[in-house]
C-alpha positions as CSV (number, residue, x, y, z in Angstrom):
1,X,138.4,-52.9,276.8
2,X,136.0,-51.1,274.2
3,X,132.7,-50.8,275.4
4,X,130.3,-53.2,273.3
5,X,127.2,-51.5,271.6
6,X,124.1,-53.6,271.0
7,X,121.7,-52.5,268.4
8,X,118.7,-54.7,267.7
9,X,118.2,-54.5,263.9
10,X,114.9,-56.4,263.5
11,X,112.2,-55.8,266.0
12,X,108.5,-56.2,265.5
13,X,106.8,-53.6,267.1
14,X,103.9,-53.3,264.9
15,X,102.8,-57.0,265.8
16,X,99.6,-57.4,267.5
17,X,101.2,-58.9,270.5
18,X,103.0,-55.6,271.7
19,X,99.4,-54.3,271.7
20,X,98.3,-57.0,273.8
21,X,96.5,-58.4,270.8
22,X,96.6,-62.5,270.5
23,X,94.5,-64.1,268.0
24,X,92.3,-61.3,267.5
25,X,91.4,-60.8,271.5
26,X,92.5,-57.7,273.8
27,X,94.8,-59.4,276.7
28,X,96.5,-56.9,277.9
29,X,97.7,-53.2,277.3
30,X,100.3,-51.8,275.0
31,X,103.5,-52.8,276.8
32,X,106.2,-51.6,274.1
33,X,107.3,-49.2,276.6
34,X,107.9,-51.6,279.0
35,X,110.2,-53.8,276.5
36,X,112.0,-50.6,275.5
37,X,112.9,-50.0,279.1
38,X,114.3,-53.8,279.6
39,X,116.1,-53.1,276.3
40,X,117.9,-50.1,277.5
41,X,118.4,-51.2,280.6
42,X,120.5,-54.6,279.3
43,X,122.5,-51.9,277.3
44,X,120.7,-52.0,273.4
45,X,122.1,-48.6,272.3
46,X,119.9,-48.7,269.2
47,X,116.8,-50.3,267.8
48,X,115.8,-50.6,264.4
49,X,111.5,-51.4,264.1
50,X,110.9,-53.4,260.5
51,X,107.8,-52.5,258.2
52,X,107.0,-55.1,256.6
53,X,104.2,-53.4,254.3
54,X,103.3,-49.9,253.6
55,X,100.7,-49.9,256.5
56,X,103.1,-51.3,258.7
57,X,105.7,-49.2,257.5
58,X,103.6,-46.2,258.6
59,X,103.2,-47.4,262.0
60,X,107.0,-48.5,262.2
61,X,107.9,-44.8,261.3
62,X,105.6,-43.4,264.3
63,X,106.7,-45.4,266.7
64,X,110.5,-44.2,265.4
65,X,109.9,-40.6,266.4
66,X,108.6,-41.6,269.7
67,X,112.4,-41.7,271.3
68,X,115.5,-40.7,269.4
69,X,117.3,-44.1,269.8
70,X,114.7,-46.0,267.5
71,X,115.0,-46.2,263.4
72,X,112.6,-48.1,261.5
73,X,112.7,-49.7,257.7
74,X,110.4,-48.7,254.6
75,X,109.5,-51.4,252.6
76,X,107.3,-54.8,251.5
77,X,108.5,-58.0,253.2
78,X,109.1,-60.8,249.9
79,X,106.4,-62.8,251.3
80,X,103.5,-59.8,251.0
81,X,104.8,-58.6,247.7
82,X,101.4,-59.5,246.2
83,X,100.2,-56.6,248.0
84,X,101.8,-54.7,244.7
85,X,99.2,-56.1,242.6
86,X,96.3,-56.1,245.4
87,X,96.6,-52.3,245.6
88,X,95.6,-52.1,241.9
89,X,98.3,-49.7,240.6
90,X,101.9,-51.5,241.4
91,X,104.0,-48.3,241.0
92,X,101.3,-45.9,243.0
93,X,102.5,-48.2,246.1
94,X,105.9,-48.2,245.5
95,X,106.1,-44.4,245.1
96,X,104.0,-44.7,248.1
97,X,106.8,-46.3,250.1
98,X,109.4,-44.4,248.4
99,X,107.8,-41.0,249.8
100,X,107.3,-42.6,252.9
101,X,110.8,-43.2,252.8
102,X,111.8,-39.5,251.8
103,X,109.4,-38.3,254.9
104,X,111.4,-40.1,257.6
105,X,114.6,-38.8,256.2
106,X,113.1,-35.0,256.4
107,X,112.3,-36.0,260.0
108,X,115.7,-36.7,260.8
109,X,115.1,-40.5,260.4
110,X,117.4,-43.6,258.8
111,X,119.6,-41.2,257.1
112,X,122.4,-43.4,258.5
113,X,120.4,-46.2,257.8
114,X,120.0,-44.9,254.0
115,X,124.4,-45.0,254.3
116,X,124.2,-48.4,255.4
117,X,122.1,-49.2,252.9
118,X,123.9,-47.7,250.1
119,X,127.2,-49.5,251.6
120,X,125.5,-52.9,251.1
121,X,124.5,-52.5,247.6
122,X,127.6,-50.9,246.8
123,X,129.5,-54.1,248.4
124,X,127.5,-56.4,246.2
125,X,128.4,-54.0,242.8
126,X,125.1,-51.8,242.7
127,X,127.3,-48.2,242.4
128,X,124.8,-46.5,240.5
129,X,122.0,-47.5,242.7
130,X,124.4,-47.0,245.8
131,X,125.0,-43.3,244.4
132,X,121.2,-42.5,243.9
133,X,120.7,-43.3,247.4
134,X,124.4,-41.4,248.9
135,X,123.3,-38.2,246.8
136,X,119.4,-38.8,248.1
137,X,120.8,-39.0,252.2
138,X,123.3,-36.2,251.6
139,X,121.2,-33.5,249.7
140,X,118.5,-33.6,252.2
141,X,121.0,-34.0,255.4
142,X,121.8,-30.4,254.5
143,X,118.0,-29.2,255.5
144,X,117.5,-31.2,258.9
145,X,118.4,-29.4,262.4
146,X,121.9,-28.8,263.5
147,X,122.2,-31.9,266.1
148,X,120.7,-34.6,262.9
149,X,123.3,-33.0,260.5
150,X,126.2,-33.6,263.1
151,X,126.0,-37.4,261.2
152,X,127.2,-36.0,257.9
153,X,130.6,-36.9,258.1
154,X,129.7,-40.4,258.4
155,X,128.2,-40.2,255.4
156,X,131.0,-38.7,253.2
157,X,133.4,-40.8,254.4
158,X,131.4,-44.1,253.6
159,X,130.4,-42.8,250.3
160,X,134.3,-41.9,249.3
161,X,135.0,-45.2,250.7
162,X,132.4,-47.0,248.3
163,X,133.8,-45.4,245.4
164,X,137.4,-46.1,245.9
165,X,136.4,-49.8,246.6
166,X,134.3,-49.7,243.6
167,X,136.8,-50.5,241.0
168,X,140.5,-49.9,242.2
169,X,141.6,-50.3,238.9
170,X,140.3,-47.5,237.5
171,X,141.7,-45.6,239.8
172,X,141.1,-42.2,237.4
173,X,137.5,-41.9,238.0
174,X,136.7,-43.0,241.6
175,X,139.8,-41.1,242.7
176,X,137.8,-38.0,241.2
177,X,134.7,-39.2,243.0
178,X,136.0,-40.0,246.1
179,X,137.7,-36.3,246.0
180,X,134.6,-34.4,245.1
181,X,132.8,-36.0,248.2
182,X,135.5,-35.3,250.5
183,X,136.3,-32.1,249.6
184,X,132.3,-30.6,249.6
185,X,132.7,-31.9,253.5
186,X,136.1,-30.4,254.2
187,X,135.4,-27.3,252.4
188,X,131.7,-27.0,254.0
189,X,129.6,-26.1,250.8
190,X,126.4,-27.8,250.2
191,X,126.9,-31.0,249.0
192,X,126.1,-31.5,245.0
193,X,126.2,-34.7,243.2
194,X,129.8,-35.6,241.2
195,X,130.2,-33.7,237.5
196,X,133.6,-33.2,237.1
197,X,136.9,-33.5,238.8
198,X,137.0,-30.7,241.8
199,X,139.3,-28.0,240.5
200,X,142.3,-26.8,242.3
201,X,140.7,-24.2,244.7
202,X,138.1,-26.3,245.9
203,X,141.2,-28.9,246.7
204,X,142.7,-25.7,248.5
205,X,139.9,-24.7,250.2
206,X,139.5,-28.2,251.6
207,X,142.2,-28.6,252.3
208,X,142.2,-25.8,254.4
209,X,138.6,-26.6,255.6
210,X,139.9,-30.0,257.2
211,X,142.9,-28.6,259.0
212,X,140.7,-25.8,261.2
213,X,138.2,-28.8,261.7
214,X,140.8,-31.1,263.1
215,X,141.7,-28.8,265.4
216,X,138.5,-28.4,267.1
217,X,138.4,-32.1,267.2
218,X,141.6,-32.7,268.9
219,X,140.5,-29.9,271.5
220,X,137.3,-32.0,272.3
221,X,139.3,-35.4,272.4
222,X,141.3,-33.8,275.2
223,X,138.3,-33.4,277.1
224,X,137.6,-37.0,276.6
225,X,134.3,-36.4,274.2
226,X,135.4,-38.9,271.5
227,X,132.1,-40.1,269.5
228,X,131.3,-41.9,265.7
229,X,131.2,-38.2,264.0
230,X,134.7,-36.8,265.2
231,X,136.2,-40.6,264.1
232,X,135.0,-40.5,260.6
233,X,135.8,-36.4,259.5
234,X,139.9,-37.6,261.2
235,X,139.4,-40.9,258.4
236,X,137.9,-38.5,256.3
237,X,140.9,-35.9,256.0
238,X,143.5,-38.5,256.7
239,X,142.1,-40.3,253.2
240,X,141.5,-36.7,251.6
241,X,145.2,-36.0,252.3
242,X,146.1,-39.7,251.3
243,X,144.4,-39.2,247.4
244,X,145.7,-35.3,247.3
245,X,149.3,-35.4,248.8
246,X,150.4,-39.5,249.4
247,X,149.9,-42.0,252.4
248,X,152.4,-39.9,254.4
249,X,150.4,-37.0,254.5
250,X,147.4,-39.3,255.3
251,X,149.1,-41.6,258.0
252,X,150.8,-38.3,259.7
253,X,146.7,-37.0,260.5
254,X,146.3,-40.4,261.9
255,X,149.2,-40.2,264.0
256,X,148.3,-36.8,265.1
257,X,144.9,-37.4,266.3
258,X,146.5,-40.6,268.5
259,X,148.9,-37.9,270.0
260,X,145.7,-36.5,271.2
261,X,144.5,-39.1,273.6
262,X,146.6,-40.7,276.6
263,X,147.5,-44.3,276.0
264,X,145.5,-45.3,279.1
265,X,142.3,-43.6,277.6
266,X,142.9,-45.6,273.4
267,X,141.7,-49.1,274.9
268,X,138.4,-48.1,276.6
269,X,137.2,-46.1,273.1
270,X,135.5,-48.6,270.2
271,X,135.9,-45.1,268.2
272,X,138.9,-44.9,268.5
273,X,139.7,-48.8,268.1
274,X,138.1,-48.3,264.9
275,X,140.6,-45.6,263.7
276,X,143.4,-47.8,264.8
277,X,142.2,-50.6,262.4
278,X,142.0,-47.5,260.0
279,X,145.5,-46.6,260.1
280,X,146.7,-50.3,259.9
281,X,144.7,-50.8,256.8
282,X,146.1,-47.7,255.1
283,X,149.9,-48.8,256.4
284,X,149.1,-51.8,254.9
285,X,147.7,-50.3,251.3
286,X,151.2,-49.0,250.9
287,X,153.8,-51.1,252.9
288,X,155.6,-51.7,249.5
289,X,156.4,-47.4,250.1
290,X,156.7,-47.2,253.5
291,X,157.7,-51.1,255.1
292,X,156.8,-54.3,256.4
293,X,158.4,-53.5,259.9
294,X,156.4,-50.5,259.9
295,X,153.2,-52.3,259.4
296,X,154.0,-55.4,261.7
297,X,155.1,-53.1,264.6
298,X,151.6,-51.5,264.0
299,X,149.7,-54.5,264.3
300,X,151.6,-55.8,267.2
301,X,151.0,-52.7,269.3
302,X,147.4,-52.5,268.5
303,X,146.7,-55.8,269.6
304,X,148.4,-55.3,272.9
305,X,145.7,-52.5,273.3
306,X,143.0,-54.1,271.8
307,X,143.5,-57.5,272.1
308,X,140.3,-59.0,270.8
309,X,140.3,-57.0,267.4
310,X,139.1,-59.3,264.5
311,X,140.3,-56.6,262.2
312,X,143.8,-56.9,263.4
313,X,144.1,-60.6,263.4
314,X,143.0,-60.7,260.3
315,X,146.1,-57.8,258.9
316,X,148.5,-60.5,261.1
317,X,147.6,-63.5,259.2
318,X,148.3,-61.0,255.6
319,X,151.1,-59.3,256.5
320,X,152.6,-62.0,258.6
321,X,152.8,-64.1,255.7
322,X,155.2,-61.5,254.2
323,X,157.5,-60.6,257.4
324,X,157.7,-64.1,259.3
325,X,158.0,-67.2,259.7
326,X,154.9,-69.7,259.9
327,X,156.7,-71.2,263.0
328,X,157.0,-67.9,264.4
329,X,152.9,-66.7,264.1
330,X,152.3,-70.1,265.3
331,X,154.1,-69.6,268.8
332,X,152.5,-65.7,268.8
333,X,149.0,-67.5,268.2
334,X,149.7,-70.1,270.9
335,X,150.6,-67.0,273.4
336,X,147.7,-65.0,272.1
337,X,145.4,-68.1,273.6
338,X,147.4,-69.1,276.6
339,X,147.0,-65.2,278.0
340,X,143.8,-63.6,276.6
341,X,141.9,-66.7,275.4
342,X,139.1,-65.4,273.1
343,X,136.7,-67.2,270.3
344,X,138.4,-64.4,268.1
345,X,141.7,-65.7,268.7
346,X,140.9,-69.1,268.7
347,X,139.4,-68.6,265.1
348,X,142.3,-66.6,263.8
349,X,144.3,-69.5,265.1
350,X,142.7,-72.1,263.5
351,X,141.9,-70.3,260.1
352,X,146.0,-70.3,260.5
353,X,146.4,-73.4,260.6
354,X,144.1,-74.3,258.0
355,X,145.4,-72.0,255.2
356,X,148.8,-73.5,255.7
357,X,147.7,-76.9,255.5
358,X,148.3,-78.2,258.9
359,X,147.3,-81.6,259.7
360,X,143.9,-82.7,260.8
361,X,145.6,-84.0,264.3
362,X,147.2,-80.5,265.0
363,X,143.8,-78.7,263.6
364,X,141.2,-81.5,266.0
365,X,143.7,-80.2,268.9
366,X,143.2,-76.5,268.6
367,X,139.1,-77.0,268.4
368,X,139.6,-79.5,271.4
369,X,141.9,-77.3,273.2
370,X,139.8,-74.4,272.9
371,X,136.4,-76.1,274.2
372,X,138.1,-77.2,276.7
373,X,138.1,-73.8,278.4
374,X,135.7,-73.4,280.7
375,X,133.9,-70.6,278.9
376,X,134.4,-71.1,275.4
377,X,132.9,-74.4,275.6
378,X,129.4,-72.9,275.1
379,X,130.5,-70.9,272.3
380,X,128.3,-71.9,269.1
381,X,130.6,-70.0,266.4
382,X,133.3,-72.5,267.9
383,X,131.2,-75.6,267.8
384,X,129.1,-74.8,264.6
385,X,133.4,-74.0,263.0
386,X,134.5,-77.8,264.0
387,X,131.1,-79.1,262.6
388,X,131.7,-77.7,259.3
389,X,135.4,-78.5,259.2
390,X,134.5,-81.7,259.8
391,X,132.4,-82.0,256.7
392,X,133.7,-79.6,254.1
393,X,137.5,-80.4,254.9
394,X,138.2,-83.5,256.7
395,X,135.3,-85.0,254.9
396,X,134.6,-87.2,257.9
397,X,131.1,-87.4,258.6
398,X,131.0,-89.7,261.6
399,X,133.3,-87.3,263.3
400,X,131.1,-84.4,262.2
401,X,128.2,-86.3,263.7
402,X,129.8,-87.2,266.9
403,X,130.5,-83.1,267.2
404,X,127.0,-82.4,266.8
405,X,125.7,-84.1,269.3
406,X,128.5,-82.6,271.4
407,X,127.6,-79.2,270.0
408,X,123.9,-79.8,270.9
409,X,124.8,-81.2,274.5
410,X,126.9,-77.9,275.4
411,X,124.4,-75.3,273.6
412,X,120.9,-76.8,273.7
413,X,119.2,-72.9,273.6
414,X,120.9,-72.1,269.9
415,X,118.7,-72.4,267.1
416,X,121.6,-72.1,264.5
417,X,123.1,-75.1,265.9
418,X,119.9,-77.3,265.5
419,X,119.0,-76.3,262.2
420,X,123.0,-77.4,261.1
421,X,121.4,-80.9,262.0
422,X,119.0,-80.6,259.4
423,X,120.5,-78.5,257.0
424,X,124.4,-79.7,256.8
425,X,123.7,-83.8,258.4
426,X,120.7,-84.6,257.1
427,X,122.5,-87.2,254.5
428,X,124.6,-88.4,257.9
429,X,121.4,-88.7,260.5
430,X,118.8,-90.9,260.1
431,X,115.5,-90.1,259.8
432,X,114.5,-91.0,263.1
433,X,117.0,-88.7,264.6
434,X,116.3,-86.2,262.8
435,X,112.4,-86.3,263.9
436,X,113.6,-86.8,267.2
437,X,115.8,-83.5,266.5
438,X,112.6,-82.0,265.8
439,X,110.8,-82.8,268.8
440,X,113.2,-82.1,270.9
441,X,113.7,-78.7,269.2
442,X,109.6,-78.2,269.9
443,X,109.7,-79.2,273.5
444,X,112.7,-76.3,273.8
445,X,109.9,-73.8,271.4
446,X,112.9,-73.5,268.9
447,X,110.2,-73.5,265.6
448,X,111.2,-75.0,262.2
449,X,109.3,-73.1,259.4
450,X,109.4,-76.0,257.6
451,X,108.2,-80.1,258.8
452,X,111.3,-82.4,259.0
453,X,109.3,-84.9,256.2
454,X,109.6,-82.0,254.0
455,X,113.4,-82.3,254.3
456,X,113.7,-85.7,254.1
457,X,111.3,-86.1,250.4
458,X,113.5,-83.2,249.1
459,X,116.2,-85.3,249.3
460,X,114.8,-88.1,248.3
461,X,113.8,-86.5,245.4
462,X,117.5,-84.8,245.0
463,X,119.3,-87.0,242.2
């Protein structure tokens, strides 16, 4: 099995307490690099310090340069935003932060973090702003040291993907888009934001530029030195070759970088998990070309290497709908949690179920069935699932309260789970459990921001 990164994406370093600082007293020294060695040492591969003013933000940064593994955010948290106005000149601050911003790029800082970025807002339909910030990250990835620039092809191949997803209907434009950001990293010119569709040579040349890359790729993944860059240029020229020459051309890289590694080696690589979930999705863009069988054969191999893969459940479920027989992914599902048990599988089973209607016995079964098992009977996705199916779809609040207590009982230390008391039962509980929900949450140091009387006038106040 794939081994499982952990990245911390909201840490607080530039609180007073990891200064030994507690209500304006000196207790004790800095001990941040102390918490960074437990971190490391329960296998956090990354760590991401917030700013959550422009001061802070200044600190955050430093404290980012201190070790390679540590990125940091630029920006105002909502709830100091009147720190715009205190400073006296709103856009002096923000161009503040936004050259603060610009500094720990040059330094070889969030430039990944600036691609994430820019895939979120692109997600939720900010392109333009998406494209301001792509164009930003890959202009000045061009002038950083040799070893920071090794992340570029991350970065083209997230941007190409933004584009195509951007508005698949159109597909004149973002196909042009998505070209000219492939081809400046197959061909290796400096990258320039998108004027005009890339002419013919500049195809040619990157076309060209992406073959001799490959190959030095493949020679390292024979050596075992797989990693995130050498993934995303083989996505990067298998979709290049996809737009410019069909999904043949594009699924025949894919296949040829797998002919690289030795089956024993594909199951204990995330990377290379991820490029398996690559190639099902682009078998699974054209299975009306190629086929079904193709696709489903896909699907059914990858899962026997990686069998947890919420990707690949979820391609089952679509494509199964199309090649098989509900009875027939029922009894697959039913084997799939008999042999490798999983909350993954478990979920994929039940969202089964439910978009085929099943009855509520058979649905209750497979959530009983599955917290039954010994270790997935402190799973909170699982219990938090049956709670809200309980209410949204059965519409049985009794039964949904009855599982909340349940839920509660098995996983007392999740915070998620109390707060579905007060935010999803709080027209089912009464009052009195839910301020004895509250103490009980204080007694375990699980906070609520806001007091349970709060909760309970809003609603009485609800029409």
């Amino acid at each position: 099995m794939a081994k499982v990164r952990m990245i911390d994406i909201a840490v607080n370093f530039t609180d007073g307490m990891f200064k030994g600082i507690y209500n304006g007293k000196q207790c004790h020294v800095s001990d941040i690099a102390a918490v960074l060695s437990r971190a490391w040492s329960a296998g956090v591969d990354r760590i991401i310090v917030t700013g959550g003013s422009l001061e802070e933000s200044k600190e955050a940064l430093a404290i980012a340069e201190t070790d390679g593994r540590l990125f940091c955010t630029v920006g105002v948290h909502p709830t100091r935003c009147k720190e715009f106005e205190e400073n006296g000149d709103p856009e002096k601050h923000f161009q503040a932060l936004l050259s603060l911003a610009k500094e720990g790029i040059e330094k070889g800082k969030d430039v990944l973090l600036c691609g994430v970025y820019a895939r979120r807002e692109a997600a939720y339909g900010n392109i333009d702003h998406a494209r301001r910030v792509f164009d930003m990250a890959l202009s000045l990835i061009e002038g950083l040291p040799m070893e920071l620039r090794s992340n570029a092809p991350l970065l083209y191949f997230w941007y190409a993907e933004a584009e195509l997803a951007n508005n698949p209907a159109d597909s004149g434009e973002t196909s042009f888009r998505a070209l000219h950001i492939l081809s400046c990293l197959g061909s290796g010119e400096p990258y320039s934001p998108f004027k005009s569709q890339p002419s013919s040579l500049k195809l040619l040349r990157a076309h060209q530029g992406f073959k001799e890359r490959i190959r030095m790729v493949r020679s390292a993944w024979v050596r075992g030195l797989i990693d995130d860059q050498s993934v995303a240029l083989i996505c990067s020229a298998a979709l290049f070759e996809e737009l410019t020459s069909g999904w043949a051309a594009g699924i025949e890289v894919l296949d040829q970088a797998f002919a690289t590694v030795l089956p024993e080696r594909q199951s204990h690589s995330y990377q290379l998990e991820y490029l398996f979930n690559y190639y099902v999705k682009m078998l699974q863009r054209h299975h009306k070309q190629s086929s079904l069988s193709k696709v489903w054969e896909s699907i059914i191999r990858g899962l026997q290497i990686y069998p947890f893969s919420p990707e690949l459940f979820g391609a089952l479920l679509e494509i199964g709908h199309l090649y098989t027989t509900p009875n027939k992914l029922r009894w697959m599902f039913d084997d799939f949690c008999h042999k490798k048990p999983s909350v993954i599988v478990w979920i994929f089973a039940l969202l089964f179920e439910m978009s085929r209607g099943s009855s509520q016995h058979r649905i209750h079964g497979l959530f009983e069935r599955a917290l039954a098992n010994e270790i997935l009977h402190n799973s909170v996705v699982l219990w938090r699932c049956y709670v809200a199916y309980e209410i949204n779809i059965a519409c049985n609040p009794s039964a949904a309260r009855r599982i909340f207590f349940r839920a509660i009982h098995a996983c007392p230390w999740s915070k998620s789970l109390w707060l579905d008391g007060f935010l999803k039962l709080n027209s089912i509980l009464t009052g009195k459990e839910l301020s004895d929900l509250q103490e009980v949450m204080r007694d375990k140091e699980l906070n609520l921001r806001t007091d349970i009387y709060e909760i309970l006038l809003q609603d009485d106040l609800i029409p």
